[in-house]
DSSP file (Angstrom, degrees, kcal/mol; ACC not computed):
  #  RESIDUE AA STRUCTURE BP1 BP2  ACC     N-H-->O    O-->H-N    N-H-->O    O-->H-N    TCO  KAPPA ALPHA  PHI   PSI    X-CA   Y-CA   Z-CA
    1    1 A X     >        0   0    0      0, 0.0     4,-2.6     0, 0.0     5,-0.1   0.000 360.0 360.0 360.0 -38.3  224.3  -23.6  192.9
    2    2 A X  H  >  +     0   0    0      2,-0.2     4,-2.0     1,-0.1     5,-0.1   0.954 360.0  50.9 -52.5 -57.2  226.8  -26.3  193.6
    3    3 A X  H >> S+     0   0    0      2,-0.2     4,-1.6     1,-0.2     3,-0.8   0.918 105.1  56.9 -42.6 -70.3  229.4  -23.6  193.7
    4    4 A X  H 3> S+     0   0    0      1,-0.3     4,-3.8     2,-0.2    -1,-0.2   0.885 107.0  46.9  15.9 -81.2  227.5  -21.6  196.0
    5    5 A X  H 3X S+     0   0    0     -4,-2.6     4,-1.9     1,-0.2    -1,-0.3   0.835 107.4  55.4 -74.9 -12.1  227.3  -24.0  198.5
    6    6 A X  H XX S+     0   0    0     -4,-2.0     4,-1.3    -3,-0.8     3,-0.5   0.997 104.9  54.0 -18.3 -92.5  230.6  -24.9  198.4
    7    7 A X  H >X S+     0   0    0     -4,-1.6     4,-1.1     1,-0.2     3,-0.9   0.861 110.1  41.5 -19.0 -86.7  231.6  -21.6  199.0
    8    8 A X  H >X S+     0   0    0     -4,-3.8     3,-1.0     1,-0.3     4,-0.6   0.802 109.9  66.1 -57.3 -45.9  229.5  -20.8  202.3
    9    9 A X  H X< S+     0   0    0     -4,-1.9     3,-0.9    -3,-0.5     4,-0.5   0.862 105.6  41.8  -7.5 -76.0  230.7  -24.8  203.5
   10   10 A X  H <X S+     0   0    0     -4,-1.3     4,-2.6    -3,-0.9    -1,-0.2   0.656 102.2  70.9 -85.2 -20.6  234.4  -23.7  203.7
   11   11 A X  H <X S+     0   0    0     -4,-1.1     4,-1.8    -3,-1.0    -1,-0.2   0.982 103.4  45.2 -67.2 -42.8  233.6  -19.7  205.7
   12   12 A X  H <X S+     0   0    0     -3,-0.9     4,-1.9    -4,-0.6    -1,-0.2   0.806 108.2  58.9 -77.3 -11.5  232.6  -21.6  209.1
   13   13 A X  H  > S+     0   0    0     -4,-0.5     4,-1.6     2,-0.2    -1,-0.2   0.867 104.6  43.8 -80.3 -39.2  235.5  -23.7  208.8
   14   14 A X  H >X S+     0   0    0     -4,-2.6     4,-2.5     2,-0.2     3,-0.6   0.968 108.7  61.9 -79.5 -32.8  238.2  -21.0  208.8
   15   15 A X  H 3X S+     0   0    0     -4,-1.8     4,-1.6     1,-0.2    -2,-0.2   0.957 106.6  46.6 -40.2 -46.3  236.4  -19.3  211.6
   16   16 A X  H 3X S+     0   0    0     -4,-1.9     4,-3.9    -5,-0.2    -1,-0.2   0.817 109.8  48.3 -74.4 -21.5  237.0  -22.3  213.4
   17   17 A X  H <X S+     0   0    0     -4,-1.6     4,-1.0    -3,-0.6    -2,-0.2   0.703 105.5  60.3 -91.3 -18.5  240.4  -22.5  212.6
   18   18 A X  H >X S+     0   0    0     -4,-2.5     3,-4.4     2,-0.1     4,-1.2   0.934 111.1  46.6 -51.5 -83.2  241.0  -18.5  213.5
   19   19 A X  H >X S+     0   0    0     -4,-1.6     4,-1.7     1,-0.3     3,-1.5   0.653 102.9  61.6 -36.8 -60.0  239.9  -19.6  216.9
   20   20 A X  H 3< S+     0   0    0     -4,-3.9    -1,-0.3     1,-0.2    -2,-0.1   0.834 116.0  34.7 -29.0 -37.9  242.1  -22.7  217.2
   21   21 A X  H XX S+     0   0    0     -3,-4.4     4,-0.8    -4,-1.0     3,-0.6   0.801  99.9  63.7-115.9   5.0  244.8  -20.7  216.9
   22   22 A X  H X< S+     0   0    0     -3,-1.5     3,-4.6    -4,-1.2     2,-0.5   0.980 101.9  72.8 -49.3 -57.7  244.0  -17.3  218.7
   23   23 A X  T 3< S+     0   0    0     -4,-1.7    -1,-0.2     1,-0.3    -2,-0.2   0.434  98.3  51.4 -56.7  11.2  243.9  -20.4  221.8
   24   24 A X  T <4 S+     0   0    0     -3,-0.6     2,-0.5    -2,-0.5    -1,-0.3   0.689  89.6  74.4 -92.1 -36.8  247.3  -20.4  221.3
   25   25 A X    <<  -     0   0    0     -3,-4.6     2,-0.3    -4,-0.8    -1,-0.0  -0.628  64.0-172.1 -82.9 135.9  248.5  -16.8  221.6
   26   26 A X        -     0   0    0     -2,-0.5    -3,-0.0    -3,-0.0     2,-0.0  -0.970  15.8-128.1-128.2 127.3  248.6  -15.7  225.4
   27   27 A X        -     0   0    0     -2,-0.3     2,-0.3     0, 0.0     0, 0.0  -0.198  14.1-159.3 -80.0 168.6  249.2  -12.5  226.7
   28   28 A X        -     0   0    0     -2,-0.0     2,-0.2     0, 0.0     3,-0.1  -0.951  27.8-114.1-143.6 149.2  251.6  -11.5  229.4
   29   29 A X        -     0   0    0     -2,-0.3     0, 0.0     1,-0.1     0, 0.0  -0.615  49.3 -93.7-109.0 140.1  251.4   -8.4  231.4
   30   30 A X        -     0   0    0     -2,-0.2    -1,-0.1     1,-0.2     4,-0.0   0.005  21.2-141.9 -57.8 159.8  254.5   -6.0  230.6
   31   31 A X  S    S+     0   0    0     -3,-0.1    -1,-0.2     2,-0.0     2,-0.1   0.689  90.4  42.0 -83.5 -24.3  257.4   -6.2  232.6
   32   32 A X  S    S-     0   0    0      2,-0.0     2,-0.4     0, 0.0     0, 0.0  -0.481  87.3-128.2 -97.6-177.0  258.1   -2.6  232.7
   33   33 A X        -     0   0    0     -2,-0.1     2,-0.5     2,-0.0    -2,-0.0  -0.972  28.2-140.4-133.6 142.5  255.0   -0.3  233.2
   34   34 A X        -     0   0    0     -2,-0.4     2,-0.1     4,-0.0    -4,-0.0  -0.960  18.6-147.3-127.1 114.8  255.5    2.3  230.0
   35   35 A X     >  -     0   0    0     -2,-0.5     4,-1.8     4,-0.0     3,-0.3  -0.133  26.5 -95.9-108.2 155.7  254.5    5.6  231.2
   36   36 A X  H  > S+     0   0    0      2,-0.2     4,-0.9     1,-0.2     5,-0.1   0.845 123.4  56.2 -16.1 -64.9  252.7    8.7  229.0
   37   37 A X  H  4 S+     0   0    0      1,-0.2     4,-0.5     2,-0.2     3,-0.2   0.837 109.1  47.4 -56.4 -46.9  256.5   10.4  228.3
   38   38 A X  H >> S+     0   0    0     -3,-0.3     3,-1.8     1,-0.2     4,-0.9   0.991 106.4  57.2 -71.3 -55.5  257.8    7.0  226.7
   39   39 A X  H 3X S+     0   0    0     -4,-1.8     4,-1.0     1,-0.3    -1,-0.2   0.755 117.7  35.4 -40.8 -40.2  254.7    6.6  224.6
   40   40 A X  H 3X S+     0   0    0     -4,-0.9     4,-0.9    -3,-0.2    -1,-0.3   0.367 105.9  53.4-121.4  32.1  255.4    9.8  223.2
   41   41 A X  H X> S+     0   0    0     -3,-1.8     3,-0.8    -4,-0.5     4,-0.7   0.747 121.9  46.3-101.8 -88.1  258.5   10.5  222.8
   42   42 A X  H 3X S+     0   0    0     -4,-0.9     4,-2.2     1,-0.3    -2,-0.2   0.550 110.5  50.7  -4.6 -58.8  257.9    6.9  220.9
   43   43 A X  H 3X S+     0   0    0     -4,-1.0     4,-3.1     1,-0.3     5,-0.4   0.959 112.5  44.3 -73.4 -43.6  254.9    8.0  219.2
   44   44 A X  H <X S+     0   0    0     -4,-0.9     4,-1.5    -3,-0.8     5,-0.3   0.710 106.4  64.2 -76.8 -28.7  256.6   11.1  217.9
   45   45 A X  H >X S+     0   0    0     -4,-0.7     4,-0.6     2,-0.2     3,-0.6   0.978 116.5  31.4  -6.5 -86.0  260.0    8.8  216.9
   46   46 A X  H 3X S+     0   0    0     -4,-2.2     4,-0.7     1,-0.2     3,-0.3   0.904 130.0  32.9 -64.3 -51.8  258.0    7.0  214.5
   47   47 A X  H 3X S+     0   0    0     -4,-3.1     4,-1.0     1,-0.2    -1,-0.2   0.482 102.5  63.2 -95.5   9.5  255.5    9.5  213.4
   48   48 A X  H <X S+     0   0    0     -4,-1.5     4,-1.1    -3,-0.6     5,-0.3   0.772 102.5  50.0-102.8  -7.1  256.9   12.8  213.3
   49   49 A X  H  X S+     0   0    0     -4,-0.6     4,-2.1    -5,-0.3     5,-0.2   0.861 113.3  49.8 -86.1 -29.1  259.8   12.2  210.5
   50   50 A X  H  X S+     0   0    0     -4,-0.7     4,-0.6     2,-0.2    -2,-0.2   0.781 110.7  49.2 -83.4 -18.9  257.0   10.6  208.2
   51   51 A X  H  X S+     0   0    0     -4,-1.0     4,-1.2     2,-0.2    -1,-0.2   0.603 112.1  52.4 -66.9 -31.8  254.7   13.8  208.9
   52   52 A X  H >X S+     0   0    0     -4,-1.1     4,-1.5     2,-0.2     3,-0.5   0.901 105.8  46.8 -77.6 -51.1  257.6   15.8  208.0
   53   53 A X  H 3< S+     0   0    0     -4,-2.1     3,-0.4    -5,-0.3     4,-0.2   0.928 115.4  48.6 -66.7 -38.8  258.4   14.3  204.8
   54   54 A X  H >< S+     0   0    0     -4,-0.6     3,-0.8     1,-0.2    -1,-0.2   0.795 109.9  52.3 -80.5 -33.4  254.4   14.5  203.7
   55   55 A X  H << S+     0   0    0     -4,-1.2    -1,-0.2    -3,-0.5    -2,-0.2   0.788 117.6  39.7 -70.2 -30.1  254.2   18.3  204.8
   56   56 A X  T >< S+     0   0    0     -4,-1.5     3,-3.3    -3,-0.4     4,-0.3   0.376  86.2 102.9 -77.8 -11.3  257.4   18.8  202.5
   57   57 A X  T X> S+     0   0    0     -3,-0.8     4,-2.3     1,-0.4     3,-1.0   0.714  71.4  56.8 -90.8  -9.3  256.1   16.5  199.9
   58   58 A X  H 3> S+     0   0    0      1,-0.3     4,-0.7     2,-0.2    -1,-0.4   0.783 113.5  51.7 -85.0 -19.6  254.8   19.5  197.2
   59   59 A X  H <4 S+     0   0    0     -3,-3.3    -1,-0.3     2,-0.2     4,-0.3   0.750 104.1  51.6 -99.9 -10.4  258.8   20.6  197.5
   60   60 A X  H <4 S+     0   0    0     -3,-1.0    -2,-0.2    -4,-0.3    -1,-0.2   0.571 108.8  48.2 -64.6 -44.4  260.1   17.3  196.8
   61   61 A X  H  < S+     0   0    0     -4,-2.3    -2,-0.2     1,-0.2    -3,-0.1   0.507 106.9  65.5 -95.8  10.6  258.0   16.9  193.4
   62   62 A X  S  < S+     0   0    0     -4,-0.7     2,-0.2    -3,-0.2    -1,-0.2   0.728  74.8 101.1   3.8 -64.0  259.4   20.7  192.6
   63   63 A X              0   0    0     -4,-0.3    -3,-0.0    -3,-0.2    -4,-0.0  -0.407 360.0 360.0 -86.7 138.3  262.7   19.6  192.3
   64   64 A X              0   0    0     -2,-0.2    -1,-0.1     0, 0.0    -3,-0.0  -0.120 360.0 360.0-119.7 360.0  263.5   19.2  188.7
């Protein structure tokens, strides 16, 4: 029971210590404005080689 209350003691105290320091980070509004075409030419950068490799993957555990 001791344990217990322990326990429950220490959850509001890291809640309070998230907040402190979220009051630290501040946002800043971008300096470029980053339009539809960059997003996806971006998104597809990142995501289309790792889509490829996972659509291949049954030919990759094939090879013997």
């Amino acid at each position: 029971m001791l344990i217990l209350g322990l326990k429950t003691a220490k959850i509001p105290r890291a809640e309070v210590m998230v907040q402190q320091r979220a009051g630290y980070i501040h946002g800043k509004p971008p300096k470029d404005k980053i339009g539809p075409v960059v997003s996806s030419v971006m998104s597809l950068t990142v995501l289309g080689p790792s889509g490829w490799i996972l659509s291949h993957l049954d030919e990759y555990k094939s090879r013997d």
